[in-house]
DOFILUM-961225 format. One record per residue: chain; residue in three letters; residue number from 1; x negated, y negated, z negated of N, C-alpha, C in turn. Coordinates in steps of 0.2 Angstrom, whole numbers, plus 5000, padded with zeros to 4 digits. Example, Ala and Ser with C-alpha at 12.3 -4.5 7.8 and 13.67 -1.06 7.14 Angstrom:
BEGIN
R  c    r    k    nx    ny    nz   cax   cay   caz    cx    cy    cz
R  A  ALA    1  4934  5028  4961  4938  5022  4961  4934  5016  4961
R  A  SER    2  4936  5011  4965  4932  5005  4964  4936  5000  4961
END
This chain:
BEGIN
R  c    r    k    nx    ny    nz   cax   cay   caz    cx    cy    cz
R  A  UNK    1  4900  5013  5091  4895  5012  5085  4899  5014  5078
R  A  UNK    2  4896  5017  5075  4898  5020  5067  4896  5014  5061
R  A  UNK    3  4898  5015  5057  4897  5009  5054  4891  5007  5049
R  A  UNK    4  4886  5013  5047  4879  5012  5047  4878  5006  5053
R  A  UNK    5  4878  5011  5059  4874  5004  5065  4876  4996  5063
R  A  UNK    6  4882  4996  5062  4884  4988  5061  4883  4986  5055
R  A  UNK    7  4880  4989  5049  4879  4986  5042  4870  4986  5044
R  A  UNK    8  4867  4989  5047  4859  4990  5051  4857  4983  5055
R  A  UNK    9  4862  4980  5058  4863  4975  5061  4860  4967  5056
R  A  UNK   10  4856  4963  5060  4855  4957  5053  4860  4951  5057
R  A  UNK   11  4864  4949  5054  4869  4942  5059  4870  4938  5051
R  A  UNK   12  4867  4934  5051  4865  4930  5045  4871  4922  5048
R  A  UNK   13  4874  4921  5044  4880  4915  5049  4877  4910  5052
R  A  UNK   14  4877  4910  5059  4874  4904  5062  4870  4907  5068
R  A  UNK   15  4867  4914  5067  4862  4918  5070  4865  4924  5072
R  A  UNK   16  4871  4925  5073  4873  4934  5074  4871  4936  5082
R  A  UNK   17  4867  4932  5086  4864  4936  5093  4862  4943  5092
R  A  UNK   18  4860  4946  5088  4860  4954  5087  4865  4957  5087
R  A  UNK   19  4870  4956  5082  4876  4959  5084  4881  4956  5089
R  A  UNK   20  4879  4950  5090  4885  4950  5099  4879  4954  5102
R  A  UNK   21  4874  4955  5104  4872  4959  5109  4874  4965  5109
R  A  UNK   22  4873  4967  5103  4876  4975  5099  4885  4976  5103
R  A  UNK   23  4886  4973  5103  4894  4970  5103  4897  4970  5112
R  A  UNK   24  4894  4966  5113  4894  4964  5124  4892  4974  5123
R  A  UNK   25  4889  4974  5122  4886  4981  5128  4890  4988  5123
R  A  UNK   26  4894  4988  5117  4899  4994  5115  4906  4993  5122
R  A  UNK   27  4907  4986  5119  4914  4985  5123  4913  4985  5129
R  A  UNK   28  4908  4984  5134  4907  4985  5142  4907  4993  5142
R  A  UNK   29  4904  4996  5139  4902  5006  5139  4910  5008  5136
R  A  UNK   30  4916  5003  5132  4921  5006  5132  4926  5004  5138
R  A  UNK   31  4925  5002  5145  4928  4999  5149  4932  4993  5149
R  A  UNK   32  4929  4988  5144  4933  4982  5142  4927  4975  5145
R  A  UNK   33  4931  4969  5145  4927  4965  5150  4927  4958  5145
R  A  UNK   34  4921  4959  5139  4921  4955  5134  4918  4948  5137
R  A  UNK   35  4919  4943  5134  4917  4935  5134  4915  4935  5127
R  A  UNK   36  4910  4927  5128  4910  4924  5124  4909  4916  5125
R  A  UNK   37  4915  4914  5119  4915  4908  5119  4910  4903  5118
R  A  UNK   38  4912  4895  5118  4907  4891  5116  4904  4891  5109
R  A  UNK   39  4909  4897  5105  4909  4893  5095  4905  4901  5096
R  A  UNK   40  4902  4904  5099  4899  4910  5100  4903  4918  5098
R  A  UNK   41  4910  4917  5096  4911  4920  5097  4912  4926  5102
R  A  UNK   42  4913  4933  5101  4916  4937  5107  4921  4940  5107
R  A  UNK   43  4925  4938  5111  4932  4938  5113  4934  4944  5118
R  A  UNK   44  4937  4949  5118  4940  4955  5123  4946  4956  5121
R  A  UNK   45  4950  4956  5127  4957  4959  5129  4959  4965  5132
R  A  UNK   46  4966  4967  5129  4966  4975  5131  4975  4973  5134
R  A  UNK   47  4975  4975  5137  4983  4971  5140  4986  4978  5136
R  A  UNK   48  4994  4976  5134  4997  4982  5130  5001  4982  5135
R  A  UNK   49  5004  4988  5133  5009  4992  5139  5015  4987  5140
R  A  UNK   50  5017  4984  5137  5026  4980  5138  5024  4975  5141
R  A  UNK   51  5025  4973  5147  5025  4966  5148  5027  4962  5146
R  A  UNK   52  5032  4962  5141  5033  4958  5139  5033  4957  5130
R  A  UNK   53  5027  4960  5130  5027  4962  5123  5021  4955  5120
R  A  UNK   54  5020  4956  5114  5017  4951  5111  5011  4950  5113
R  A  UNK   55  5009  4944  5110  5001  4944  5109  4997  4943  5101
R  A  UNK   56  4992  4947  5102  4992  4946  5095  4984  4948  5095
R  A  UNK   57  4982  4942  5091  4974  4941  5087  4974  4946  5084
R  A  UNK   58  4966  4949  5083  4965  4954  5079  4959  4950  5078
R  A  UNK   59  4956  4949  5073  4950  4945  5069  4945  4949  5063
R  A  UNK   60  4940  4949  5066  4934  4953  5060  4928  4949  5062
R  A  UNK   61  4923  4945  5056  4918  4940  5057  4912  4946  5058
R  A  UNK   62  4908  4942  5062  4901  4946  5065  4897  4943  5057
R  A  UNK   63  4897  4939  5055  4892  4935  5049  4893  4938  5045
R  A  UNK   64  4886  4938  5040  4885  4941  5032  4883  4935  5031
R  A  UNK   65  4881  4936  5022  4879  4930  5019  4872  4933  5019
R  A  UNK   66  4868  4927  5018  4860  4928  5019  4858  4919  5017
R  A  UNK   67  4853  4918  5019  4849  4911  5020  4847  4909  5024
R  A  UNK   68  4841  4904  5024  4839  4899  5030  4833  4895  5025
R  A  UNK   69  4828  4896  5029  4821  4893  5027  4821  4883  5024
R  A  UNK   70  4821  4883  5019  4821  4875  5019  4816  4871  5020
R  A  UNK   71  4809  4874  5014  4803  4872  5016  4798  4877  5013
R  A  UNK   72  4792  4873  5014  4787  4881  5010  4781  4876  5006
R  A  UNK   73  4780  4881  5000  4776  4877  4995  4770  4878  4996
R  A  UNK   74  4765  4873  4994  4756  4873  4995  4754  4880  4995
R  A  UNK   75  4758  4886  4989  4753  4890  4990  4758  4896  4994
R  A  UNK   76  4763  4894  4999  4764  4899  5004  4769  4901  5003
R  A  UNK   77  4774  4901  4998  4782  4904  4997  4788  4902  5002
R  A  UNK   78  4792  4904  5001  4797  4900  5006  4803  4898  5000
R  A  UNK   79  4804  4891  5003  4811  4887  4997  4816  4889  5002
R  A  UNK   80  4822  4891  5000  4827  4893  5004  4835  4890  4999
R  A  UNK   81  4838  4891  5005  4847  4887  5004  4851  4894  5007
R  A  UNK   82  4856  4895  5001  4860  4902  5005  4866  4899  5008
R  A  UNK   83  4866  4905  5014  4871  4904  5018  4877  4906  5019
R  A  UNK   84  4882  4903  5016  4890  4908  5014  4887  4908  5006
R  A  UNK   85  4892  4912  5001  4892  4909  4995  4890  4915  4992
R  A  UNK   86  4882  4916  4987  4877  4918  4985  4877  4919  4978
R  A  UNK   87  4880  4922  4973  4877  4918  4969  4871  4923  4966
R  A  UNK   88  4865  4918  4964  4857  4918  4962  4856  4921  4959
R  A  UNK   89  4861  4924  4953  4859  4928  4949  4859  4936  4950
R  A  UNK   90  4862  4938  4957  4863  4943  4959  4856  4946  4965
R  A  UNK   91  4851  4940  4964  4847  4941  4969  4839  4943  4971
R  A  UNK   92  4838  4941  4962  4830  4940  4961  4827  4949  4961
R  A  UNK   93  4822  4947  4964  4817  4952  4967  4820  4959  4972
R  A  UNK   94  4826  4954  4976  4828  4959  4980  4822  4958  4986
R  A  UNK   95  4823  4963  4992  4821  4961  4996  4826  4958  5003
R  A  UNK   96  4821  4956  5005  4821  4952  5013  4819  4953  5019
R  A  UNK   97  4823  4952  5023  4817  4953  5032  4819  4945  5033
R  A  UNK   98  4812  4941  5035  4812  4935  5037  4812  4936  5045
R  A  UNK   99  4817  4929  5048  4815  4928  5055  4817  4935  5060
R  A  UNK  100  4817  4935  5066  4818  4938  5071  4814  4943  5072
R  A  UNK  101  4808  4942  5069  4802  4946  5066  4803  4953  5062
R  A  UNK  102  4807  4951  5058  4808  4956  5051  4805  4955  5047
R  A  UNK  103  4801  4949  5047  4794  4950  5042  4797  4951  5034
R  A  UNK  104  4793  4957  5031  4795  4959  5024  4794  4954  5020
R  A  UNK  105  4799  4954  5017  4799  4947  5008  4802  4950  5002
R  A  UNK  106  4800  4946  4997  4805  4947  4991  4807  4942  4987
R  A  UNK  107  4811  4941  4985  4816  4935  4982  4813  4936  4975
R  A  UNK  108  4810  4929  4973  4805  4929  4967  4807  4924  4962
R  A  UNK  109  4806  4921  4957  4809  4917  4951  4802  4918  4945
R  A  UNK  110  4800  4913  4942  4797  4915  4935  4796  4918  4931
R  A  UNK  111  4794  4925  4930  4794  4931  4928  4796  4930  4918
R  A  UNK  112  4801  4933  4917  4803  4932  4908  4801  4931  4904
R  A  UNK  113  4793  4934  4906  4790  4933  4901  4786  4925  4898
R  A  UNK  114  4786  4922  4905  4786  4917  4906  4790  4909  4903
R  A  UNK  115  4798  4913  4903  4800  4906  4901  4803  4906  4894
R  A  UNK  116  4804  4900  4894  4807  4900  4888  4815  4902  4883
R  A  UNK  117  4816  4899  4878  4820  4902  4874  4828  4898  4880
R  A  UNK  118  4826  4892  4882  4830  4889  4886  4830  4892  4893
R  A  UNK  119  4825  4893  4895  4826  4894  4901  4829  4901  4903
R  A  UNK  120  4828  4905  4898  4833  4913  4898  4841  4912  4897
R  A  UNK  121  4844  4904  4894  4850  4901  4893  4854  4900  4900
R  A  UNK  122  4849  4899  4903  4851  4895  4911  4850  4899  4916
R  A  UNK  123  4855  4899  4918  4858  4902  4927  4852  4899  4933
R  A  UNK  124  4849  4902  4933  4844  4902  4940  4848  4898  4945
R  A  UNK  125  4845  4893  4946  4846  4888  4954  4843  4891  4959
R  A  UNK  126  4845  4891  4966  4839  4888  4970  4835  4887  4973
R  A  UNK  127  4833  4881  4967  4830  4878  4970  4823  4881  4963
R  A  UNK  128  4825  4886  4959  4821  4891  4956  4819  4897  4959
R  A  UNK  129  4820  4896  4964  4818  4903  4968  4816  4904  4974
R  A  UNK  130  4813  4907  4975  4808  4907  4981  4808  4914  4986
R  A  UNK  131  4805  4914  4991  4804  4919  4994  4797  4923  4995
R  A  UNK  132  4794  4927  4993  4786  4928  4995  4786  4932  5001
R  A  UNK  133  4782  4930  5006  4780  4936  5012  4773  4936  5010
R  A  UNK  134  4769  4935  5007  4762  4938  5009  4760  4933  5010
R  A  UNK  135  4762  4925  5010  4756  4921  5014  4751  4920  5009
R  A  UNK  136  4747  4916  5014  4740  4916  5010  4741  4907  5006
R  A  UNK  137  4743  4903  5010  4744  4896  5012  4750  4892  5013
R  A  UNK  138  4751  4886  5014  4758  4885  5015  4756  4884  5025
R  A  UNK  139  4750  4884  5028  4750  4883  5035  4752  4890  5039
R  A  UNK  140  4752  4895  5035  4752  4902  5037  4758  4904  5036
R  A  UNK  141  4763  4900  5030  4771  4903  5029  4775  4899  5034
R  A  UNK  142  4770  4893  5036  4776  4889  5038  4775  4891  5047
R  A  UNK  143  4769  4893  5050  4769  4896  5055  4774  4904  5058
R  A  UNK  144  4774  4908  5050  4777  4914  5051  4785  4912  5052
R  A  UNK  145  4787  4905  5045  4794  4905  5047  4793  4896  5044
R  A  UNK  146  4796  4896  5050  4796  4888  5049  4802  4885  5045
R  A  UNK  147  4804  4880  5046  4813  4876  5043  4817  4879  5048
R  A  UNK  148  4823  4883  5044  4828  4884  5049  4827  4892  5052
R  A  UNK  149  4822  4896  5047  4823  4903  5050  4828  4904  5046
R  A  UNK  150  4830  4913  5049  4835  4914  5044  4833  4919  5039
R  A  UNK  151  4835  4921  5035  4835  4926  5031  4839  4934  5031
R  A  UNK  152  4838  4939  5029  4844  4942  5029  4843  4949  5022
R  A  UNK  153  4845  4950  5021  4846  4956  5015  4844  4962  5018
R  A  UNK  154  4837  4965  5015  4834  4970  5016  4837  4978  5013
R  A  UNK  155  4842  4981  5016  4848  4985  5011  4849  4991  5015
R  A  UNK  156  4847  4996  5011  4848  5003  5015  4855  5005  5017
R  A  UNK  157  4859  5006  5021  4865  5011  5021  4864  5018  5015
R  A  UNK  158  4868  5018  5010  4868  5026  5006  4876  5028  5006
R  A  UNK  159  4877  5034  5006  4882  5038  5004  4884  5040  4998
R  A  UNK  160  4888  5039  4995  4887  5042  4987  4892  5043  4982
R  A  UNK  161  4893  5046  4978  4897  5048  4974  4903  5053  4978
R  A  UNK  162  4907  5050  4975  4916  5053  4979  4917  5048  4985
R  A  UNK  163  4911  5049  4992  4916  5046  5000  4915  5037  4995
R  A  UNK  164  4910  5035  4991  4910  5030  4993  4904  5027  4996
R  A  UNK  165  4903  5021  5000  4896  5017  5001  4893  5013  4999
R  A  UNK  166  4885  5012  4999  4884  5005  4998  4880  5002  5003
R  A  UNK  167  4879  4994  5003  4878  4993  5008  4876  4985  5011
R  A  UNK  168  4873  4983  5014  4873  4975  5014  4879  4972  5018
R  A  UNK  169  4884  4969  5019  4887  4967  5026  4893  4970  5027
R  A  UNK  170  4896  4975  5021  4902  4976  5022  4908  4974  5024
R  A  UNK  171  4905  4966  5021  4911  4960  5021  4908  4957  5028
R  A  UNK  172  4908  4958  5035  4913  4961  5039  4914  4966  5042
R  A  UNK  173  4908  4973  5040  4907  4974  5048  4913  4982  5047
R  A  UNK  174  4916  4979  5040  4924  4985  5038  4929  4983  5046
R  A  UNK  175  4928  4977  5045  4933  4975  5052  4931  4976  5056
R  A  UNK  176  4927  4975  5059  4923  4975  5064  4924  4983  5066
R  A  UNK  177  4920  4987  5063  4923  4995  5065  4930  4996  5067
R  A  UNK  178  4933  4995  5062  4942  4993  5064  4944  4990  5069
R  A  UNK  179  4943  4985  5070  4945  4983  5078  4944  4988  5084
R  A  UNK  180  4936  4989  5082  4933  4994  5087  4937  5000  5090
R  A  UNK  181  4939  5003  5086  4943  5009  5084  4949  5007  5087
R  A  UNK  182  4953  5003  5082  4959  4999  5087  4961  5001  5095
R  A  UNK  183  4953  4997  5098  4953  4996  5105  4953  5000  5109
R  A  UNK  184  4952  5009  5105  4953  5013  5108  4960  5018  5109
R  A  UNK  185  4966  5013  5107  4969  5014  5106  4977  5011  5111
R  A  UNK  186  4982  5013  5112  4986  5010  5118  4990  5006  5112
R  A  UNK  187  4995  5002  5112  5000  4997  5113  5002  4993  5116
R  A  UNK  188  5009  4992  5111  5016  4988  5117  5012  4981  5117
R  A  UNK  189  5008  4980  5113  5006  4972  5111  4998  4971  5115
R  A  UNK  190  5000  4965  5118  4991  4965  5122  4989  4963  5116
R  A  UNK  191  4983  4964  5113  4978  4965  5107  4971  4959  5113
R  A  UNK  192  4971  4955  5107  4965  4948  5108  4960  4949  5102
R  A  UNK  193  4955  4952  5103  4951  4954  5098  4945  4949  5096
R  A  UNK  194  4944  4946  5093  4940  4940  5090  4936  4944  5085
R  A  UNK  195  4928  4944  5089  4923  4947  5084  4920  4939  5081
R  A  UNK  196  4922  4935  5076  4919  4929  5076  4914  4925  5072
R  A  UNK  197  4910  4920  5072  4905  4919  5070  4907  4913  5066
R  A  UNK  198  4902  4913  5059  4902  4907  5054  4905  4906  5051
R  A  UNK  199  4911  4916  5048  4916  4914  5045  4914  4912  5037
R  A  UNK  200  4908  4915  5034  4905  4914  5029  4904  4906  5028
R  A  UNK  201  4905  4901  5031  4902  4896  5030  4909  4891  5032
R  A  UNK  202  4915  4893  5031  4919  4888  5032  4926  4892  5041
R  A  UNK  203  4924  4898  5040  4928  4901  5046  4928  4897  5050
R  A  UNK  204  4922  4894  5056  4922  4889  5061  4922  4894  5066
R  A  UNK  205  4919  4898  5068  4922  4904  5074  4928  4905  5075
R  A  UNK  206  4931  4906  5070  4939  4909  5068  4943  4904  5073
R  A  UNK  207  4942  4897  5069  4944  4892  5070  4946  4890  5079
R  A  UNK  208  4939  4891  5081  4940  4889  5090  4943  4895  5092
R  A  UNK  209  4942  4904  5089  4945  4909  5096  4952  4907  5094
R  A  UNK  210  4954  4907  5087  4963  4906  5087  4967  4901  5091
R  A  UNK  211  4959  4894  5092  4966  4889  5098  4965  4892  5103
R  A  UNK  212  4960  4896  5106  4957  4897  5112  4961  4904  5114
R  A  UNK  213  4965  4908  5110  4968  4912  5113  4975  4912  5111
R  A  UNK  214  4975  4906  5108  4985  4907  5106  4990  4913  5105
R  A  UNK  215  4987  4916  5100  4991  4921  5100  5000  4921  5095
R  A  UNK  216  5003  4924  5096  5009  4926  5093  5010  4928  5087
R  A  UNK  217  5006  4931  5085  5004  4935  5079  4997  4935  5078
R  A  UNK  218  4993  4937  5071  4988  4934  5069  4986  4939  5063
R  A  UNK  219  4980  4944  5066  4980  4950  5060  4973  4948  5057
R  A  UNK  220  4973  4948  5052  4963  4946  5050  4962  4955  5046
R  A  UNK  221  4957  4956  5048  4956  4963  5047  4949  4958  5041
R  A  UNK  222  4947  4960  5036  4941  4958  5032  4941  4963  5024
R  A  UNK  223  4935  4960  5024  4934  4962  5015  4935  4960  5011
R  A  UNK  224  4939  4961  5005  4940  4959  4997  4937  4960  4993
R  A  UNK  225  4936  4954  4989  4933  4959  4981  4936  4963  4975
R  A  UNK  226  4934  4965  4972  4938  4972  4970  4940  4967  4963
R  A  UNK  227  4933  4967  4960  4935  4965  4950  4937  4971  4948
R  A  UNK  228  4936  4975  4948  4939  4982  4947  4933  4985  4940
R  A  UNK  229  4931  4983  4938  4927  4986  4936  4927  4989  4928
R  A  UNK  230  4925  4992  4923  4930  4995  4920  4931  4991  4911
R  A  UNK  231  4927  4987  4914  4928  4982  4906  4932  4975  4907
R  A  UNK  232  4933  4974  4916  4940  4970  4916  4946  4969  4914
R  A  UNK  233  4948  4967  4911  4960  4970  4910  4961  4970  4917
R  A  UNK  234  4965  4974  4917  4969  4976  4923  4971  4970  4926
R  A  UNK  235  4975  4965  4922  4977  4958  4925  4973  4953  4930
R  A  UNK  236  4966  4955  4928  4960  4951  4931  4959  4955  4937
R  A  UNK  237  4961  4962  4938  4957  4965  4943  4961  4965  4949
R  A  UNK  238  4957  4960  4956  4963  4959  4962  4964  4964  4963
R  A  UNK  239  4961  4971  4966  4961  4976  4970  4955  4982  4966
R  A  UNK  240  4958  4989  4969  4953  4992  4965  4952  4998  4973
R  A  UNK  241  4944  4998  4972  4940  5004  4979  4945  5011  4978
R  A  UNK  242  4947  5014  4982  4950  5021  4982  4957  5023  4984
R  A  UNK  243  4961  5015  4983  4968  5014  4982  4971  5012  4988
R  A  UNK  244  4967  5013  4993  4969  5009  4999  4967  5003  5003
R  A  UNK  245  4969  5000  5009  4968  4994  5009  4975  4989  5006
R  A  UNK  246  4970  4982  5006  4975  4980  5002  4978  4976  5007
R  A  UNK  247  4984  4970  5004  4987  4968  5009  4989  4960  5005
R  A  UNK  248  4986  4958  5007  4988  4951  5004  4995  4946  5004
R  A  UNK  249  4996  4944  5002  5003  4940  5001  5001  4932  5001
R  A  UNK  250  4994  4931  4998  4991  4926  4999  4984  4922  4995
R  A  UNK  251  4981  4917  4998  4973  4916  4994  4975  4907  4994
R  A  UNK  252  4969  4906  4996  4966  4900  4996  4968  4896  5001
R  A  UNK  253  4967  4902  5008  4967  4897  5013  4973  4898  5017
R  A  UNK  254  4979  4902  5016  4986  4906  5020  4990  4907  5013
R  A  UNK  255  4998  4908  5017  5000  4912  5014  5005  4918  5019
R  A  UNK  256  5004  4922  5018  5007  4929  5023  5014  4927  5026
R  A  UNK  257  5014  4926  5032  5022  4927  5035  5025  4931  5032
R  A  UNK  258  5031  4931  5028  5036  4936  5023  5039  4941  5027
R  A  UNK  259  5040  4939  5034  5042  4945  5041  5040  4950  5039
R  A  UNK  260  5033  4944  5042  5027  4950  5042  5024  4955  5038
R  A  UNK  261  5022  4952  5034  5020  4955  5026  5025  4959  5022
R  A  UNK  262  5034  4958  5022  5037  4964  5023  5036  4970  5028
R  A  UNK  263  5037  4968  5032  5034  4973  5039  5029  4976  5038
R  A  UNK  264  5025  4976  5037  5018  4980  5035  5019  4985  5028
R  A  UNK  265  5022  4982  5025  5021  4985  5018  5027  4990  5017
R  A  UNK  266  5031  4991  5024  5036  4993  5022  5034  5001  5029
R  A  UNK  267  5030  4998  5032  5028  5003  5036  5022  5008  5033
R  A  UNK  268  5020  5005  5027  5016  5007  5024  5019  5012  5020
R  A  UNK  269  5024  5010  5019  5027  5018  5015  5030  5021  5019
R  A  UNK  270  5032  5021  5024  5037  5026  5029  5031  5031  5033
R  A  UNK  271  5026  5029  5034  5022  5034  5033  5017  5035  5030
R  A  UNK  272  5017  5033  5022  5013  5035  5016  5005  5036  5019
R  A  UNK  273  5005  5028  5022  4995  5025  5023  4997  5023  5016
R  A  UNK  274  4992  5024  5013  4990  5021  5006  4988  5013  5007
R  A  UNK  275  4992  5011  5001  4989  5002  5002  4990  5000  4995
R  A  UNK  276  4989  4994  4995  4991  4991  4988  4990  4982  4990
R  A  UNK  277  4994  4980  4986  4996  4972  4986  4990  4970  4982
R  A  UNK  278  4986  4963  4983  4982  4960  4984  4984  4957  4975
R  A  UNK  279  4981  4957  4971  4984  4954  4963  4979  4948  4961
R  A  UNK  280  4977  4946  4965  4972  4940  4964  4974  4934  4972
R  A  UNK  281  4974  4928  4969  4974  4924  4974  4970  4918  4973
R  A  UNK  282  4963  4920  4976  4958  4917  4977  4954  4918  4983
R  A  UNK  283  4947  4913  4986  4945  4914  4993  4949  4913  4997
R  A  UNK  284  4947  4911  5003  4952  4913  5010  4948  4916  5014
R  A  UNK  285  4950  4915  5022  4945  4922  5028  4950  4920  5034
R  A  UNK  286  4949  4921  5038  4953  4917  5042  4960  4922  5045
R  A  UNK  287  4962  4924  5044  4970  4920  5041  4973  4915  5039
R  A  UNK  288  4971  4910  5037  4972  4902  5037  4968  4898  5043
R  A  UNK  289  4963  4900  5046  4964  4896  5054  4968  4898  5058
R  A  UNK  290  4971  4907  5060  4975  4909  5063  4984  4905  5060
R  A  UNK  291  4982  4904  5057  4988  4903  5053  4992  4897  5057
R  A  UNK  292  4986  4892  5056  4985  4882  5057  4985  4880  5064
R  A  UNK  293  4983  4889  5068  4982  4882  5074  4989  4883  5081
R  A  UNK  294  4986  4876  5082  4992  4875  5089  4999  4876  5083
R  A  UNK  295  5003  4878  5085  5011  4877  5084  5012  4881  5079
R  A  UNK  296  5007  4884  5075  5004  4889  5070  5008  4896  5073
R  A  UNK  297  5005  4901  5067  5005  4908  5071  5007  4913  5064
R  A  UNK  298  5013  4916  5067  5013  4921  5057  5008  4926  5059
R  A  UNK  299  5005  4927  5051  4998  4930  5051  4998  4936  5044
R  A  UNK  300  4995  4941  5045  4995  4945  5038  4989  4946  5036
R  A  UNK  301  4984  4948  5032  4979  4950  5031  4977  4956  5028
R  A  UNK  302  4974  4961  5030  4972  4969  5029  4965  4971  5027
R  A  UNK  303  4964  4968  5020  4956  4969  5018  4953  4976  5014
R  A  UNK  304  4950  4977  5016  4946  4983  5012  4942  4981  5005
R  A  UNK  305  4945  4985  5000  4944  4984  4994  4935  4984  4992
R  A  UNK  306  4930  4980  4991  4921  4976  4992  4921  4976  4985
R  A  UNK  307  4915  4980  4980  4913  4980  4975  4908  4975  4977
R  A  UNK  308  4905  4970  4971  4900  4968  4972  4899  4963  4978
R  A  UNK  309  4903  4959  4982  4904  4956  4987  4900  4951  4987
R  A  UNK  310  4896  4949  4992  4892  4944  4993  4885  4945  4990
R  A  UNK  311  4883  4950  4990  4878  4951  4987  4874  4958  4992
R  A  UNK  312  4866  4956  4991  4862  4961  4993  4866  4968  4996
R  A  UNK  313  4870  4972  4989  4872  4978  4990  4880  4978  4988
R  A  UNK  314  4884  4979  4992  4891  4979  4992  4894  4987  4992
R  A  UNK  315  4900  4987  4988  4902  4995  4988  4909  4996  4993
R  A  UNK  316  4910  5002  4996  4917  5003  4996  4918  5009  4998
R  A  UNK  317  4924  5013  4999  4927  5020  5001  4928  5021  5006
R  A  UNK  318  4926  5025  5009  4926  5025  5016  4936  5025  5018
R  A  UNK  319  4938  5032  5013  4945  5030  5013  4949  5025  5015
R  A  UNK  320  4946  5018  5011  4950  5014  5012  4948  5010  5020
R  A  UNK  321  4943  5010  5023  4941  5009  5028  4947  5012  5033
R  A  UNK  322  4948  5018  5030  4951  5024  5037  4960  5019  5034
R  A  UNK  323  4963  5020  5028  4968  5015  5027  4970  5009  5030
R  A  UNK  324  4965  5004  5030  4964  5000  5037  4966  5001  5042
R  A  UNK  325  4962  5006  5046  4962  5007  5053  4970  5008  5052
R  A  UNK  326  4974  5013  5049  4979  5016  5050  4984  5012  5051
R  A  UNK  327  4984  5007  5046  4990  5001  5043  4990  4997  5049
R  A  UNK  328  4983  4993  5051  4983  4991  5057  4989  4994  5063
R  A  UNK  329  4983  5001  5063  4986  5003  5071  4995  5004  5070
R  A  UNK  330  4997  5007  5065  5005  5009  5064  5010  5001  5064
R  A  UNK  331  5005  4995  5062  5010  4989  5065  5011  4986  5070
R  A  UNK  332  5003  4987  5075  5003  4986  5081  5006  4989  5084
R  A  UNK  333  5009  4995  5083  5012  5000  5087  5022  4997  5087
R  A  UNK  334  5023  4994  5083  5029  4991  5081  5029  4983  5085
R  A  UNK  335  5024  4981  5086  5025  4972  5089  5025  4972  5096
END
């Protein structure tokens, strides 16, 4: 699978059956004998060549952020609550595929002309915002997508500029190609690969594959946000698209094994993968459940620099994707 196929994909947190489907049947067609867990997670193992060589978590979440049906008004809209953290002003008049359906929507709010001197003051809730399919009624919206459908971000794959993309779901499915690519690959380390669910919403996938596989080592492959943009100060900007992947030292929810995190960055320049250290310490990603569970686990984190993150349309360079892969593979090669 190329990584158009896996941003094509709609796995909104809580719902990702399409991409574990997607998922069971790449890894069974690459000779690998995939599970999945009770937190829906899926879970494949590739034994590395040392017997006695390590084991090590490799983690990229199947979720994107998106919504979930609350209820639907008398004249037929859908009142929605997002799933993973949204924020609303980045949303209105996008589009949507409702439900398992695809049924087409657009994300709607009070038109400007409409409000007032206050209300152009104010940051959209919401509970200011709606979703339109077409309905005629509310018997006809709530039939189409009852409580509890999902939602997902209606968003082309493009190609553009200098080898960058845009795209909905980059934040994960940057990993997710990564690992894939990984597993085609031999090491001394048997590799435990956790594609997991609901990391958007509190890394609760993350949480069950890392007791459920006990590994030794603990790599989270994901996306970061960049800040990078050009009326920023430098000081504000974590990371910037083009420069690599980055490498964290630490967020929210981790702080980097210092072994380890030397180790990486240090293999990083002995064979000049481009990388860059992380200049922001915010968000986590699971790297801090790998980190937490059982008797804990040194852990590093390899994100690919995400313009616009959590949002409809998200950016990055393919380069730094290929960065990933490389940093990845060249440390595994080492444990």
């Amino acid at each position: 699978m190329d990584l158009k196929q896996l941003t094509d994909i709609h796995a909104v947190s809580g719902h990702e059956q399409a991409l574990r489907r997607a998922l069971l049947a790449e890894l069974k067609d690459m000779g690998l004998s995939p599970r999945i867990d009770r937190a829906g997670n899926v879970i494949v193992e590739k034994q590395g060549t040392d017997p006695n060589g390590k084991r090590v978590m490799l983690s990229a979440h199947m979720d994107e952020v998106g919504f979930i049906v609350t209820s639907c008004t008398s004249e037929g809209f859908l009142r929605i609550a997002p799933c993973g953290g949204i924020d609303p002003r980045v949303v209105i008049s996008k589009r949507v595929l409702v439900g398992d359906e695809l049924i087409p929507g657009v994300i709607g709010a009070m038109a400007i002309h409409l409000q007032s001197a206050a209300d152009r003051k104010r940051v959209l809730d919401y509970s200011d915002i709606y979703v339109d399919i077409g309905a005629k009624d509310k018997e006809e919206a709530e039939s189409k997508a009852p409580k509890g459908t999902y939602i997902a971000f209606d968003t082309d794959y493009v190609l553009f500029g200098d080898g960058f993309v845009s795209a909905k779901a980059l934040d994960d499915r940057v990993g997710i190609y990564t690992i894939l690519r990984l597993l085609k690959e031999d090491f001394p380390c048997t590799i435990a690969a956790a594609f997991t669910s609901q990391e958007e919403v509190g890394c609760r996938g993350g949480q069950a594959a890392a007791f459920g596989i006990a590994p030794d080592i603990g790599i989270a492959l994901e996306g970061t946000t960049c800040n990078d943009l050009g009326d920023v100060p430098a000081t504000a900007q974590v990371c910037n698209a083009g420069q690599g992947v980055c490498v964290s030292f630490m967020d929210r929810a981790s702080i980097a094994n210092r072994d380890l995190f030397r180790k990486t960055v240090e293999i990083g320049d002995a064979q000049q993968i481009p990388y860059q250290i992380k200049r922001g310490v915010a968000g986590g990603n699971e790297g801090g459940v790998m980190q937490r569970t059982r008797a804990a686990v040194p852990t590093v984190v390899l994100s690919v620099p995400c313009r616009y993150i959590h949002s409809p349309s998200s950016v990055c360079k393919l380069s730094d994707i290929d960065s990933q892969f490389l940093l990845a593979k060249a440390l595994l090669k080492t444990l």
